[in-house]
PDB file with SEQRES, HELIX, SHEET and CRYST1 records, atoms N, CA, C and O in Angstrom:
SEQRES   1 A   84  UNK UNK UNK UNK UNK UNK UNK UNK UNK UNK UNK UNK UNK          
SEQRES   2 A   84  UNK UNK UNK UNK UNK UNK UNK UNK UNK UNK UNK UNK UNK          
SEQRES   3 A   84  UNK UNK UNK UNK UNK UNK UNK UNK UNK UNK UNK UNK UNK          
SEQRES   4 A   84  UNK UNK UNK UNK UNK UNK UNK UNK UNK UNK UNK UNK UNK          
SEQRES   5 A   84  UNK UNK UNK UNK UNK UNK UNK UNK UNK UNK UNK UNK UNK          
SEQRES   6 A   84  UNK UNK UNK UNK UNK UNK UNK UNK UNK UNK UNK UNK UNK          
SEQRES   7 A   84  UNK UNK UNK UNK UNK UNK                                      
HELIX    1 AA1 UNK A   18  UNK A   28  1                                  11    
HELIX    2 AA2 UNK A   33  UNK A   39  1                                   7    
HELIX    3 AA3 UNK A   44  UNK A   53  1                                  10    
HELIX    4 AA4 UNK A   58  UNK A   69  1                                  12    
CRYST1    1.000    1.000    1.000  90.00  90.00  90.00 P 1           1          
ATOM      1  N   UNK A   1     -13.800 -33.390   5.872  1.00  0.00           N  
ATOM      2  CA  UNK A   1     -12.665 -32.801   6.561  1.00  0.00           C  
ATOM      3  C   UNK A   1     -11.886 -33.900   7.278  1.00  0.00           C  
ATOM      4  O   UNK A   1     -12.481 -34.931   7.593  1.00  0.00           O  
ATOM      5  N   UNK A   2     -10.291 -33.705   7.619  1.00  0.00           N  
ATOM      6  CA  UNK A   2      -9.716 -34.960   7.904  1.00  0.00           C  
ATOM      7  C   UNK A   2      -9.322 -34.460   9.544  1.00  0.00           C  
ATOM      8  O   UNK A   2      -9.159 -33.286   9.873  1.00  0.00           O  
ATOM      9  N   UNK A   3      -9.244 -35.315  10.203  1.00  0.00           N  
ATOM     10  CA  UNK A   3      -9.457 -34.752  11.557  1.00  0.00           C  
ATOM     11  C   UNK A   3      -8.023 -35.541  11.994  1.00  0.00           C  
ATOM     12  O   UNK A   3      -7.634 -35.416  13.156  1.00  0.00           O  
ATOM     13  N   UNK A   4      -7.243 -36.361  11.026  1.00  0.00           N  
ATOM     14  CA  UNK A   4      -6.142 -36.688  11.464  1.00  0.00           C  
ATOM     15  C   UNK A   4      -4.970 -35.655  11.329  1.00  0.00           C  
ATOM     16  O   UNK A   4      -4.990 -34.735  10.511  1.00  0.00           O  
ATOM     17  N   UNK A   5      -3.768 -35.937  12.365  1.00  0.00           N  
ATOM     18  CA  UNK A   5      -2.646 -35.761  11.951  1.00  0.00           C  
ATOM     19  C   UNK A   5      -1.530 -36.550  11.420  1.00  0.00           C  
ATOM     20  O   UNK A   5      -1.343 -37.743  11.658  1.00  0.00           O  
ATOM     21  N   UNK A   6      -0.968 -35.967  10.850  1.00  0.00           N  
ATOM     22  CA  UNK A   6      -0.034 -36.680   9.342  1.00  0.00           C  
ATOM     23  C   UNK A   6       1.132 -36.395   9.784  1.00  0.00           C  
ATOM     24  O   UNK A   6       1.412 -35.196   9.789  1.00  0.00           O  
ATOM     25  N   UNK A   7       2.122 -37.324  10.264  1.00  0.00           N  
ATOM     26  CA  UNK A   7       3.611 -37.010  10.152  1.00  0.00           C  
ATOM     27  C   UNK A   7       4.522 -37.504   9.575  1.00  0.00           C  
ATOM     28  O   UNK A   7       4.306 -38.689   9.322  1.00  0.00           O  
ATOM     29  N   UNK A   8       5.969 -36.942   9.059  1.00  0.00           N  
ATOM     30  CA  UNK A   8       6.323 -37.543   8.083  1.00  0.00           C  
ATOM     31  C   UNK A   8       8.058 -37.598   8.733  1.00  0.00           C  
ATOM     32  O   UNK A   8       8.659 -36.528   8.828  1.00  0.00           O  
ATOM     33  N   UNK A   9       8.719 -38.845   9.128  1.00  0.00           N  
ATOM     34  CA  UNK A   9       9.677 -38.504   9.818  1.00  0.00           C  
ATOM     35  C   UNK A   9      11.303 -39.598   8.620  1.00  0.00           C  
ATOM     36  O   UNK A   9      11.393 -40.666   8.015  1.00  0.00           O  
ATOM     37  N   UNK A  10      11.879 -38.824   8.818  1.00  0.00           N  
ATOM     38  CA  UNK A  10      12.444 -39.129   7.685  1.00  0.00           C  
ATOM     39  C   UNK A  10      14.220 -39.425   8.225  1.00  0.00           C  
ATOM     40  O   UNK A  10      14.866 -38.397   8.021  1.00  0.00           O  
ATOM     41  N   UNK A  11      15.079 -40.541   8.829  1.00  0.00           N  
ATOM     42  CA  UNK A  11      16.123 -40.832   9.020  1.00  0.00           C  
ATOM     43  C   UNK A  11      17.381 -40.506   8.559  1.00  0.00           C  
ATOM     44  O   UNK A  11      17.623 -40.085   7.428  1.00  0.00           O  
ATOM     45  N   UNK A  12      18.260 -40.722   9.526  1.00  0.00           N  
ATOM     46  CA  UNK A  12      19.641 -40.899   8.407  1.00  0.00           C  
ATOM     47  C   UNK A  12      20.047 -40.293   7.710  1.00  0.00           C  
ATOM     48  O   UNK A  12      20.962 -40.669   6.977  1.00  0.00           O  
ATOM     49  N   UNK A  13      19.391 -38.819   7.652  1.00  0.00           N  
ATOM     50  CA  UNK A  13      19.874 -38.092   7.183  1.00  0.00           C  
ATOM     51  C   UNK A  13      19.285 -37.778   5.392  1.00  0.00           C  
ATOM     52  O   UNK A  13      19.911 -37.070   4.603  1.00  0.00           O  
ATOM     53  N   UNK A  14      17.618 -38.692   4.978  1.00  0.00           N  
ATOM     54  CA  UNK A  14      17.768 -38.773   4.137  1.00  0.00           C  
ATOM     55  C   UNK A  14      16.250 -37.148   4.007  1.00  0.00           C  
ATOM     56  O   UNK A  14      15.719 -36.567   4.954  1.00  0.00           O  
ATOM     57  N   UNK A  15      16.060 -36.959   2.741  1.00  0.00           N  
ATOM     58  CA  UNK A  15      15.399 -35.730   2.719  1.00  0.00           C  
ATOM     59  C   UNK A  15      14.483 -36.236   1.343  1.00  0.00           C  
ATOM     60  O   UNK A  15      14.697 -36.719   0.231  1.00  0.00           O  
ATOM     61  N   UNK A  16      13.172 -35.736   2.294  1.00  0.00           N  
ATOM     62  CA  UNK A  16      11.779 -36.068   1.357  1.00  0.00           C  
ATOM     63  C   UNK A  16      11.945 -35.034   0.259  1.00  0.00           C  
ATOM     64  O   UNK A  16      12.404 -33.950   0.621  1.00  0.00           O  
ATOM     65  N   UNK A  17      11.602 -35.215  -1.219  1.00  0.00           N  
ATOM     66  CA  UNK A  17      11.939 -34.880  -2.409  1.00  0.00           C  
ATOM     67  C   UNK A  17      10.448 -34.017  -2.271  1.00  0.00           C  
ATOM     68  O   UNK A  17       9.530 -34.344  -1.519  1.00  0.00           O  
ATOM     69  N   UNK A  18      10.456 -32.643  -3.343  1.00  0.00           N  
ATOM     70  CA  UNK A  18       8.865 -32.133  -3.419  1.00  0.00           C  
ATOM     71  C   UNK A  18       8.018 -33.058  -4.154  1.00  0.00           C  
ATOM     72  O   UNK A  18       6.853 -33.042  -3.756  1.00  0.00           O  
ATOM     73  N   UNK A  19       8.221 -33.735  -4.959  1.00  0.00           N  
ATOM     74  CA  UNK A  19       7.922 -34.784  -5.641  1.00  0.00           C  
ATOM     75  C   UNK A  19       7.008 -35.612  -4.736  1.00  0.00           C  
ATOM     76  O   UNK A  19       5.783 -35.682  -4.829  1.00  0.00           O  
ATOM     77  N   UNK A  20       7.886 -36.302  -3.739  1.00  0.00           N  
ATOM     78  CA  UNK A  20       7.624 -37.139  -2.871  1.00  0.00           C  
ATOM     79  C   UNK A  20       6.437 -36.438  -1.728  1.00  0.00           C  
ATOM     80  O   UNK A  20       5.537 -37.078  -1.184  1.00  0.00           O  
ATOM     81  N   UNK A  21       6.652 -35.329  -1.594  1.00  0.00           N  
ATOM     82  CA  UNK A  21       5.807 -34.321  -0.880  1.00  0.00           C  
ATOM     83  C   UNK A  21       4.305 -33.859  -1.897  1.00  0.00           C  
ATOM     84  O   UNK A  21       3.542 -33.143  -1.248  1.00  0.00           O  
ATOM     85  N   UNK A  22       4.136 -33.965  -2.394  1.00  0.00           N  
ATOM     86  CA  UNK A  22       3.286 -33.426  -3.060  1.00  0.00           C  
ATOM     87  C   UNK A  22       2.508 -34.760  -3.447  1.00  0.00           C  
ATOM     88  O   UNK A  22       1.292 -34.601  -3.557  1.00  0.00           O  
ATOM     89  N   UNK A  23       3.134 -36.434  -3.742  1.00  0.00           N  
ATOM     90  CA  UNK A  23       2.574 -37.725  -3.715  1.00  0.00           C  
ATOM     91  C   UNK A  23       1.628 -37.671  -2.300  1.00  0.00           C  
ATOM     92  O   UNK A  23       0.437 -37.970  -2.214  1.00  0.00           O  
ATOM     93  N   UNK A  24       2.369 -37.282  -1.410  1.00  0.00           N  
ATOM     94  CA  UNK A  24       1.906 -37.635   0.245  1.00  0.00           C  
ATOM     95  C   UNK A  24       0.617 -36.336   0.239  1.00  0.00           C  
ATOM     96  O   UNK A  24      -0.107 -36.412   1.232  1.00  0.00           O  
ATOM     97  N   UNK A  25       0.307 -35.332  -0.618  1.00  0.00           N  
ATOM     98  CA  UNK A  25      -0.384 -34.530  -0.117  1.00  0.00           C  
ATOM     99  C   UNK A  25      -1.871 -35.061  -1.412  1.00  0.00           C  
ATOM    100  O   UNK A  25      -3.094 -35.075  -1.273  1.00  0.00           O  
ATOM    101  N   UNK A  26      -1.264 -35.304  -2.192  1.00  0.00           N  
ATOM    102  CA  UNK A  26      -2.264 -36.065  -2.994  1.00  0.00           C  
ATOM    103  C   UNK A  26      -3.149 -37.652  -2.620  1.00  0.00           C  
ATOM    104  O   UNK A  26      -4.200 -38.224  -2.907  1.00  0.00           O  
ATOM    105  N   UNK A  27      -1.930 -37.846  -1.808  1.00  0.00           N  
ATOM    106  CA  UNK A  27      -2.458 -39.115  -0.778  1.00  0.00           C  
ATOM    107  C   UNK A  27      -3.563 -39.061   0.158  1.00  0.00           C  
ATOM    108  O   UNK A  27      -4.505 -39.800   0.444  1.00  0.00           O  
ATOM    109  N   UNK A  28      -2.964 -37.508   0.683  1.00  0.00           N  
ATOM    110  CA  UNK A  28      -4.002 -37.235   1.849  1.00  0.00           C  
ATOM    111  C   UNK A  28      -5.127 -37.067   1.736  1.00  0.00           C  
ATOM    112  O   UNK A  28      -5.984 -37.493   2.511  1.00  0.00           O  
ATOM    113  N   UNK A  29      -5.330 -36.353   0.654  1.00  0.00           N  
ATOM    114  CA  UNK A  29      -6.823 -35.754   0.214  1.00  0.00           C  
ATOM    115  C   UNK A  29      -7.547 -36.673  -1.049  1.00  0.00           C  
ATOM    116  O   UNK A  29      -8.659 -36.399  -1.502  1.00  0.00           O  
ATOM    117  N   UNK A  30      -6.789 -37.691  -1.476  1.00  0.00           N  
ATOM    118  CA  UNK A  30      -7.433 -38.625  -2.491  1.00  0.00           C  
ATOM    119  C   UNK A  30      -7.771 -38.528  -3.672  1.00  0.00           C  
ATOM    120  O   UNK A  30      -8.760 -39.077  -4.158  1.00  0.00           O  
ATOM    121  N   UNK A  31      -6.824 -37.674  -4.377  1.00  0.00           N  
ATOM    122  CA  UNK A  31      -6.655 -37.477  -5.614  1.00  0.00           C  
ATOM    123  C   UNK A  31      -5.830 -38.171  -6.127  1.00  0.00           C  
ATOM    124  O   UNK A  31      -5.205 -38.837  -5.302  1.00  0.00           O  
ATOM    125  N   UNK A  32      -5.501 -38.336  -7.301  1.00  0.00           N  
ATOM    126  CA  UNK A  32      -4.760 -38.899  -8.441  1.00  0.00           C  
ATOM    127  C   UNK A  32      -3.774 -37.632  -8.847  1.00  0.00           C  
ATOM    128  O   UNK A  32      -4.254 -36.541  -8.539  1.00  0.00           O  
ATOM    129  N   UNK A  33      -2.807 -37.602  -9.325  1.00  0.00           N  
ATOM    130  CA  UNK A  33      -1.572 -37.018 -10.195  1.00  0.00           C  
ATOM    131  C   UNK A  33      -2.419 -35.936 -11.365  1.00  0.00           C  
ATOM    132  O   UNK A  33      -2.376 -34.711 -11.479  1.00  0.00           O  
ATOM    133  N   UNK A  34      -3.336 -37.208 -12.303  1.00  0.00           N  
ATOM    134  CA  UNK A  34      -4.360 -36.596 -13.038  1.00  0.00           C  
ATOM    135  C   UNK A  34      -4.927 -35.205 -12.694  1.00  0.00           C  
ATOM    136  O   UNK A  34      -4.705 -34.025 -12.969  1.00  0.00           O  
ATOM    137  N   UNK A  35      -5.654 -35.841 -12.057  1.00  0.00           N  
ATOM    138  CA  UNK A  35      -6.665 -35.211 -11.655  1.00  0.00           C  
ATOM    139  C   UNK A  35      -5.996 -33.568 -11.074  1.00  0.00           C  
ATOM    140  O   UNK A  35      -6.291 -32.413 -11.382  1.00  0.00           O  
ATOM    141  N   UNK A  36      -5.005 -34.143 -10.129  1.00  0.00           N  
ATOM    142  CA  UNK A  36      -4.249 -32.337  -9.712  1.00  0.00           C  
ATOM    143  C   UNK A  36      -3.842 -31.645 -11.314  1.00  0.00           C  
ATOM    144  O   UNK A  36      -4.062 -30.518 -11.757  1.00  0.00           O  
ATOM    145  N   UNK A  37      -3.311 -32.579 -11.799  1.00  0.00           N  
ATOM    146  CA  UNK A  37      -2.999 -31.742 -12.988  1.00  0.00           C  
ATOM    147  C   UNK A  37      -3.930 -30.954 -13.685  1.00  0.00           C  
ATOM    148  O   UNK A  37      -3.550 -29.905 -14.206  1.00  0.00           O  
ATOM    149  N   UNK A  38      -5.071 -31.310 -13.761  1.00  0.00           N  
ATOM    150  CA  UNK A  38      -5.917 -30.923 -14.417  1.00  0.00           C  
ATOM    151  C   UNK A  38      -6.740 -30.135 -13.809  1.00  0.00           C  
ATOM    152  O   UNK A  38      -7.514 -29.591 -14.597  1.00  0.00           O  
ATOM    153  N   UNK A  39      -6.884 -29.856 -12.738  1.00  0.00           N  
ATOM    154  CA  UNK A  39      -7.043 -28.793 -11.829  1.00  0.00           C  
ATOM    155  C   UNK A  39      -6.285 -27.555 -11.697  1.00  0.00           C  
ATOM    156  O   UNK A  39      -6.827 -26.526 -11.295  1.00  0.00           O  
ATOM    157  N   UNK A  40      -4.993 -27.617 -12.034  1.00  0.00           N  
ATOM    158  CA  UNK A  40      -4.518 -26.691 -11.875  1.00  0.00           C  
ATOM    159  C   UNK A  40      -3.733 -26.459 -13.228  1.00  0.00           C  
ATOM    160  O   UNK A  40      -2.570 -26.054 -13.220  1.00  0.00           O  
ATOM    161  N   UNK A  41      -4.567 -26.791 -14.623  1.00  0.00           N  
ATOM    162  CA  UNK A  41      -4.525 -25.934 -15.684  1.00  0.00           C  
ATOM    163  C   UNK A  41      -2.898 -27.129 -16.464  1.00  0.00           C  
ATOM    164  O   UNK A  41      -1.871 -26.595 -16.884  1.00  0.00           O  
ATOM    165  N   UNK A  42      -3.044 -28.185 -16.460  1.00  0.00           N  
ATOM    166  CA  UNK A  42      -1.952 -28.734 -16.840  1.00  0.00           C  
ATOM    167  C   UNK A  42      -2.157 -30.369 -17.547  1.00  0.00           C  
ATOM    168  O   UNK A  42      -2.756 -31.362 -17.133  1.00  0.00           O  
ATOM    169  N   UNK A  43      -1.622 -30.192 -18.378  1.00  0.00           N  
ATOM    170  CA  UNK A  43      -1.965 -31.929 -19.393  1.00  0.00           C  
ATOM    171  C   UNK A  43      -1.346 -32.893 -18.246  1.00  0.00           C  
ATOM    172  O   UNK A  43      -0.356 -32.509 -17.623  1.00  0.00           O  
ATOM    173  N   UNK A  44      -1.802 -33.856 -18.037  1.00  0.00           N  
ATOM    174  CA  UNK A  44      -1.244 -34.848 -16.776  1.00  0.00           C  
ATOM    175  C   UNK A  44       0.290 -35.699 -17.161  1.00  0.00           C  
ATOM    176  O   UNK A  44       1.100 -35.975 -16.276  1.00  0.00           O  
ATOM    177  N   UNK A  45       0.506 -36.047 -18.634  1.00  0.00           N  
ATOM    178  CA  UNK A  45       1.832 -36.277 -19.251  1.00  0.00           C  
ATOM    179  C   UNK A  45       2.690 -35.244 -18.841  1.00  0.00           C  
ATOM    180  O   UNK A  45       3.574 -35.524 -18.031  1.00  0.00           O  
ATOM    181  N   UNK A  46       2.573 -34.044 -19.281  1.00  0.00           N  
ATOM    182  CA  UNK A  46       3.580 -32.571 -18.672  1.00  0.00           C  
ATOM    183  C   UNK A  46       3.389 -32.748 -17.383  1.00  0.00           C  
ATOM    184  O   UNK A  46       4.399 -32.279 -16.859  1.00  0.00           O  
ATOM    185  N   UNK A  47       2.710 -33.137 -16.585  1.00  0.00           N  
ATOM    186  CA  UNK A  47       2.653 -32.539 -14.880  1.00  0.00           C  
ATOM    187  C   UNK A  47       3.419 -34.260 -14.515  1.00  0.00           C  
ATOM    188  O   UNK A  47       4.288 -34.274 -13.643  1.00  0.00           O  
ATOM    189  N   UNK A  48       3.119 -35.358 -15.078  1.00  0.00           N  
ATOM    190  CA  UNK A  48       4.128 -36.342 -14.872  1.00  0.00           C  
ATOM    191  C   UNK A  48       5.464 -35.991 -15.243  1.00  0.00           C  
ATOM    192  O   UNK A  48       5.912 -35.342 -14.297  1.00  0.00           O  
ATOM    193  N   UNK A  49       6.442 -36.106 -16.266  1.00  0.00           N  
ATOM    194  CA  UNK A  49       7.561 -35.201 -16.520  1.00  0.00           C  
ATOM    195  C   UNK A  49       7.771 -34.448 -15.515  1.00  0.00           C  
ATOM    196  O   UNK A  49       8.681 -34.897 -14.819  1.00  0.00           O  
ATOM    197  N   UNK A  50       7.190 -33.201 -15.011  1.00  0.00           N  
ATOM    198  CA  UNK A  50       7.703 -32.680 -13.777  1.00  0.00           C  
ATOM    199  C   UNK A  50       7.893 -33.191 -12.615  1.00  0.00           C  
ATOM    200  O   UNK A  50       8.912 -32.885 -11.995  1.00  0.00           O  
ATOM    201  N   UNK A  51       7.057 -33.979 -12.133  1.00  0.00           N  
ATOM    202  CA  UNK A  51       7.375 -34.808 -11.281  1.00  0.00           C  
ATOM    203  C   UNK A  51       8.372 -35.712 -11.225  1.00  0.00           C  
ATOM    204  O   UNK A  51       8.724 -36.109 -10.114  1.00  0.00           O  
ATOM    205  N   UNK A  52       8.928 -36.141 -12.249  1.00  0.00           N  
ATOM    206  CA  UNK A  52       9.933 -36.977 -12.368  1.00  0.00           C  
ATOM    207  C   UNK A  52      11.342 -36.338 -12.434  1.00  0.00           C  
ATOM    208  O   UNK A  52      12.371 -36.941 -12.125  1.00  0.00           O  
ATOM    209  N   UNK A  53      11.280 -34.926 -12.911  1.00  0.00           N  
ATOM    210  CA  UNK A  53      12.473 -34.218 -12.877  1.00  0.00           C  
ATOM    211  C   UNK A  53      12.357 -33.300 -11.373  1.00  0.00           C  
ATOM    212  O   UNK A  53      13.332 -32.601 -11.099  1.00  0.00           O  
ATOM    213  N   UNK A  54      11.385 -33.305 -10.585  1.00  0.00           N  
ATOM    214  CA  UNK A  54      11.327 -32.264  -9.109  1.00  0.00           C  
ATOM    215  C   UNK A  54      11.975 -31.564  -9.559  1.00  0.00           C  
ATOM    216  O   UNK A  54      13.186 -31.417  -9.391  1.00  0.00           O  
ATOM    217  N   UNK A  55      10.953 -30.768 -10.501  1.00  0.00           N  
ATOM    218  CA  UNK A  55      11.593 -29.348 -10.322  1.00  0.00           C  
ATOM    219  C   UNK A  55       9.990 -28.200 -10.313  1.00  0.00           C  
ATOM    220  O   UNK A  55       9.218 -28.023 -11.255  1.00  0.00           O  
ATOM    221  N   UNK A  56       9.919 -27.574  -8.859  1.00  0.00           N  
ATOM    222  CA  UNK A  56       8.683 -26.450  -9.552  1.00  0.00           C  
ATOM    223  C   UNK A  56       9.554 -25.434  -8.842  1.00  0.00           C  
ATOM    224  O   UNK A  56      10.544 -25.464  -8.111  1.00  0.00           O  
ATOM    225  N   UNK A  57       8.630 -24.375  -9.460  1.00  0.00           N  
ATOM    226  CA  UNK A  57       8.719 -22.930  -8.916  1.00  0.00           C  
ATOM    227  C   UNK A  57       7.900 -22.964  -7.921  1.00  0.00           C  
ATOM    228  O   UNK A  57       6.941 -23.735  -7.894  1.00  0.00           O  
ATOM    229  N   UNK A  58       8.247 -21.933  -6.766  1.00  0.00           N  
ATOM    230  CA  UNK A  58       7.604 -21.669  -5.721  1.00  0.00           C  
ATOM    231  C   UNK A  58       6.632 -21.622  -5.896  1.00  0.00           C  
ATOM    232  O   UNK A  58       5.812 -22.328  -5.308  1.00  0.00           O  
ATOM    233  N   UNK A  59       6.217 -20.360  -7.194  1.00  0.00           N  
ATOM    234  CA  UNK A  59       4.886 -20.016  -7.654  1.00  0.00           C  
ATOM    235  C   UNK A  59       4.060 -21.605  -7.985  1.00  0.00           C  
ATOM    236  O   UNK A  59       2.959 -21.914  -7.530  1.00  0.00           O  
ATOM    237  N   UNK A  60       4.766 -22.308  -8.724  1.00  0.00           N  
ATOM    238  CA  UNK A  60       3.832 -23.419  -9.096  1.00  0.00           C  
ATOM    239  C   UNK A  60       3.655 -23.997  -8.030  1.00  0.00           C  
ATOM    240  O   UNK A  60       2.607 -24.616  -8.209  1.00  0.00           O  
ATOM    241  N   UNK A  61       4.155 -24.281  -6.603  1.00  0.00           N  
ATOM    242  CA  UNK A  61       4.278 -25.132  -5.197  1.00  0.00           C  
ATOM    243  C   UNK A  61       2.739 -24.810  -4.245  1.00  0.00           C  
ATOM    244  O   UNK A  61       1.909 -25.455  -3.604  1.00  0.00           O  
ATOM    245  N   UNK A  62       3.011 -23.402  -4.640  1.00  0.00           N  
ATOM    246  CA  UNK A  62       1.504 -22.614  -3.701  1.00  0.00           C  
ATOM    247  C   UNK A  62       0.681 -22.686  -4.515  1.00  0.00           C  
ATOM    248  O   UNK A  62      -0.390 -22.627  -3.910  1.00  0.00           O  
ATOM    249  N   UNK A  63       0.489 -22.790  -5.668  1.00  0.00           N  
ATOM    250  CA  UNK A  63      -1.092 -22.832  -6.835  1.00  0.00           C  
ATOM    251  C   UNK A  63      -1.553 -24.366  -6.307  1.00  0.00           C  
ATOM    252  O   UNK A  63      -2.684 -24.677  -5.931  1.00  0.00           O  
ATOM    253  N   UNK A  64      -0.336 -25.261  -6.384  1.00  0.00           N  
ATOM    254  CA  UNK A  64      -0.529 -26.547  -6.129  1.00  0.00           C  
ATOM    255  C   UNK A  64      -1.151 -26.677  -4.621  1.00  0.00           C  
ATOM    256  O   UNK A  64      -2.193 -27.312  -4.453  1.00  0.00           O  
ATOM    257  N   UNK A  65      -0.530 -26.105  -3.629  1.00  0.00           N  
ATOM    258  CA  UNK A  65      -1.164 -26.436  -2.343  1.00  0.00           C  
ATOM    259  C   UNK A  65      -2.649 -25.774  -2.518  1.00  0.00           C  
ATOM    260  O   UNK A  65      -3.613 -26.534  -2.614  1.00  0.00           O  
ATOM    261  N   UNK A  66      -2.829 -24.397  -2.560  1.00  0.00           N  
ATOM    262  CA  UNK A  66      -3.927 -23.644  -2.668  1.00  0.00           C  
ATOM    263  C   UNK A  66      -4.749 -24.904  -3.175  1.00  0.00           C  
ATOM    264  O   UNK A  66      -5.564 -25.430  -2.416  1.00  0.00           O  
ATOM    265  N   UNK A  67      -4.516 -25.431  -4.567  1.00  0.00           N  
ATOM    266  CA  UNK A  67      -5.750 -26.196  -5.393  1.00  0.00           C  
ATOM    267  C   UNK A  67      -6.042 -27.418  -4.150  1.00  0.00           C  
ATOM    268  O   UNK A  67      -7.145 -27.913  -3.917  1.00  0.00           O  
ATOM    269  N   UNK A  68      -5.111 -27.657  -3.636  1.00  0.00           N  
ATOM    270  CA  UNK A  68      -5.157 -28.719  -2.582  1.00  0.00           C  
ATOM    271  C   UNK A  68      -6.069 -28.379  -1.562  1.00  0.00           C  
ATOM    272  O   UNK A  68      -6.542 -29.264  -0.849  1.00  0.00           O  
ATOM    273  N   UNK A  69      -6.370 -27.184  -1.414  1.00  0.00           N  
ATOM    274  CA  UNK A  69      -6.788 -26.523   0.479  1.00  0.00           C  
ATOM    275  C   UNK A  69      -5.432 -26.380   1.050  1.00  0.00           C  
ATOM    276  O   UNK A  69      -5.519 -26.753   2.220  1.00  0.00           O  
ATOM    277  N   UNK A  70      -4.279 -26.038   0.798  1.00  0.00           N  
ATOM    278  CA  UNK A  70      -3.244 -26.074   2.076  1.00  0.00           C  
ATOM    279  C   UNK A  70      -2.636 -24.755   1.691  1.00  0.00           C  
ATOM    280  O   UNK A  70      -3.103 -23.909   0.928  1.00  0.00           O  
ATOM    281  N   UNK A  71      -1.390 -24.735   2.433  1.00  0.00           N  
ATOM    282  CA  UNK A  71      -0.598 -23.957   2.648  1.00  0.00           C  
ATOM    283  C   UNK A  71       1.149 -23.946   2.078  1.00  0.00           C  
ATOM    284  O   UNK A  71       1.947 -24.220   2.974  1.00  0.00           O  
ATOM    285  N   UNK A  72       1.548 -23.757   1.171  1.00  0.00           N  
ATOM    286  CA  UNK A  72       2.923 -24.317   0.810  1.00  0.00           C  
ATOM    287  C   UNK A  72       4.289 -23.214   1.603  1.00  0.00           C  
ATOM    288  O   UNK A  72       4.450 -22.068   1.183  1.00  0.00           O  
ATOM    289  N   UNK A  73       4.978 -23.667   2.513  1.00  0.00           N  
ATOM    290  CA  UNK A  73       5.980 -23.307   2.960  1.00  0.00           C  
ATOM    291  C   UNK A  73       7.068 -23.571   2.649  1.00  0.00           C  
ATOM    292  O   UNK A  73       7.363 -24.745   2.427  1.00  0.00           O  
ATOM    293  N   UNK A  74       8.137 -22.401   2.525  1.00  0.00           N  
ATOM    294  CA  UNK A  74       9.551 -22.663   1.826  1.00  0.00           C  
ATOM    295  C   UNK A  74      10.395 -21.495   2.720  1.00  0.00           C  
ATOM    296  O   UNK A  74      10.266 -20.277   2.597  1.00  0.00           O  
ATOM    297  N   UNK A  75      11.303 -22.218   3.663  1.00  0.00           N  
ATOM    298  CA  UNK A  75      11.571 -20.972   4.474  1.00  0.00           C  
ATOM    299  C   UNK A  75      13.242 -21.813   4.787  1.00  0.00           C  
ATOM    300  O   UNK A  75      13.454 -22.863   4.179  1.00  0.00           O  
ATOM    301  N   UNK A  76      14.221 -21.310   5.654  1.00  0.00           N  
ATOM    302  CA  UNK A  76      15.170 -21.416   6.400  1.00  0.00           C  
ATOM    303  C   UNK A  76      14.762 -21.605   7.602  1.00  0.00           C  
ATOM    304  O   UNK A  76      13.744 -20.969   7.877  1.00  0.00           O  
ATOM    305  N   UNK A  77      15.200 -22.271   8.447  1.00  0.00           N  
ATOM    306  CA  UNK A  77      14.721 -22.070  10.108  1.00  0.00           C  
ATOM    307  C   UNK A  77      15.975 -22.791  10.649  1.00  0.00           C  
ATOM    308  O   UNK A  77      16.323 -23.887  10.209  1.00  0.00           O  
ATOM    309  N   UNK A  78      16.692 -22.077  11.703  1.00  0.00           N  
ATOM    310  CA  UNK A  78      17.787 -22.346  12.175  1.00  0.00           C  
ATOM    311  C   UNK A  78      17.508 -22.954  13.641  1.00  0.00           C  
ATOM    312  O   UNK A  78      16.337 -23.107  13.986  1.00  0.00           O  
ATOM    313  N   UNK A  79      18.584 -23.312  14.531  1.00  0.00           N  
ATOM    314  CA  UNK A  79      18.053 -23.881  15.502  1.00  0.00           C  
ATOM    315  C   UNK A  79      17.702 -23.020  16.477  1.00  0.00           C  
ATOM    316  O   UNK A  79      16.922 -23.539  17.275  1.00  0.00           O  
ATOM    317  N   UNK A  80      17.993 -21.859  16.724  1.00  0.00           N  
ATOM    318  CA  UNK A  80      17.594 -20.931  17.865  1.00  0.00           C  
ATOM    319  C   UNK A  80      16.104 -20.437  17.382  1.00  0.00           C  
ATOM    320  O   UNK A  80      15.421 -19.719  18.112  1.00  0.00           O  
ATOM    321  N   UNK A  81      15.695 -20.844  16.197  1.00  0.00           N  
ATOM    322  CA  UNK A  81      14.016 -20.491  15.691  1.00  0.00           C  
ATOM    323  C   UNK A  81      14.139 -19.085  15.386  1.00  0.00           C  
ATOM    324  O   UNK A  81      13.400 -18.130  15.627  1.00  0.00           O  
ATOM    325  N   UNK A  82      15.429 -19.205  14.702  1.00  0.00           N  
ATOM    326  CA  UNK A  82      15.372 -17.749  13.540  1.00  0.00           C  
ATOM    327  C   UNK A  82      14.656 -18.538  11.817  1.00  0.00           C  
ATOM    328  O   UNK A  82      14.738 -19.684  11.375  1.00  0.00           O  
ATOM    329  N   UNK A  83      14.234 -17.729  11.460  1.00  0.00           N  
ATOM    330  CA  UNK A  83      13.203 -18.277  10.270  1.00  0.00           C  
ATOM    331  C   UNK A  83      13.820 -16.959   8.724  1.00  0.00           C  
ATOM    332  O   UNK A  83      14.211 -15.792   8.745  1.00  0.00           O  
ATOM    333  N   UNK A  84      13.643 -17.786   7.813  1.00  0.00           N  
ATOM    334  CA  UNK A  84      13.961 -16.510   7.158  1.00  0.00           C  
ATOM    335  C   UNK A  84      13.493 -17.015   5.564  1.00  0.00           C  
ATOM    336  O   UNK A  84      13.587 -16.234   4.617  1.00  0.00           O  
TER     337      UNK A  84                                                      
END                                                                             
């Protein structure tokens, strides 16, 4: 179990890619690209390709965290902490 916290702070206006998010969550827990792929039912060539085009479905975002242990969030949140 990892007893750290992980933050990810990002400047200038620039915005972490899911791609790039999903590298950092594979980072965390010490897996390989492979290896997720193949965990979650996918040839690692096809699950590279996706990664290179960032593109999943929600559905594929949460199978991916789930296989991870986590939680995948996709929401709106405005500044008065309306969420939607």
């Amino acid at each position: 179990m990892h007893n750290m916290l992980y933050a990810v702070c990002i400047g200038g206006g620039d915005s972490v890619t899911t791609a790039k998010q999903i590298k950092l969550a594979l980072t965390y827990k010490g897996i390989s690209e492979a290896e997720l792929s193949r965990l979650i039912g996918s040839k690692p060539s096809a699950f590279n390709q996706r990664m290179k085009t960032d593109k999943f479905t929600k559905d594929e975002l949460e199978m991916i965290a789930a296989t991870l242990g986590a939680v995948y969030y996709s929401s709106f949140e405005f500044p008065d902490g309306t969420k939607f």
